[in-house]
C-alpha positions, 0 to 999 in steps of 0.5 A, spaced: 500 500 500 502 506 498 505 512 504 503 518 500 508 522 504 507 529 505 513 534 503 513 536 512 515 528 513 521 528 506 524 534 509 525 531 516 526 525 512 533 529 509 535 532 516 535 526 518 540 523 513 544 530 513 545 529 521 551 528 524 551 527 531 546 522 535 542 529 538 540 532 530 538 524 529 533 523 534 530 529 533 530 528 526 527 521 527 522 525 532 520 530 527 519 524 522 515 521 527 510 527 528 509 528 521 508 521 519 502 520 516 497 515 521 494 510 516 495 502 515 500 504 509 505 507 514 504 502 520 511 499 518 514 506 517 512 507 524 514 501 527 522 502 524 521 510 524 519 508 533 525 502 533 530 506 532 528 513 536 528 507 542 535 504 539 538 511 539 535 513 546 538 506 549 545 507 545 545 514 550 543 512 556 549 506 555 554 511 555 552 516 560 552 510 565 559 507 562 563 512 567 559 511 572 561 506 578 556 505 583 560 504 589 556 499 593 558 494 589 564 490 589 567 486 585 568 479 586 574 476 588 577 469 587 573 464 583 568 461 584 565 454 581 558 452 580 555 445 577 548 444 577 547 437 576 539 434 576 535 428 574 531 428 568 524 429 569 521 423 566 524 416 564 527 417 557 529 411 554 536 414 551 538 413 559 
């Protein structure tokens, strides 16, 4: 089905390509989702145009959080050894 996109969304479609930093491409991609049109043609669009505003918003919150270090959490020290070891739920004749 076709989008009939209106000449609002091409133009934010353009600042979204000519965009450099990951500030201009949200808002780019947020401008792209408000001019959208709403109609079954577009439901795609909008999934792709959503999944990417959420990619770019986990993307910046990573690298705030990467320099931080929570100081009530310590590194564990040594090693530690686990095994888990269960018996099968039911008879299997490949035992």
């Amino acid at each position: 089905m076709p989008a009939n996109l209106t000449p609002q969304y091409m133009e934010a479609e353009e600042a979204y390509k000519r965009a450099i930093t990951p500030e201009e491409k949200l808002a780019a991609l947020e401008e792209m989702l408000r001019t959208i049109p709403k109609h079954k043609g577009t439901d795609k669009m909008q999934a792709d145009i959503k999944r990417r505003i959420a990619r770019m918003k986990e993307a910046g919150e990573a690298a705030r959080k990467k320099g931080k270090v929570d100081p009530t959490v310590s590194k564990g020290r040594g090693r530690a050894r686990y095994s888990w070891s269960a018996r099968p739920t039911r008879a299997s004749p490949h035992w």
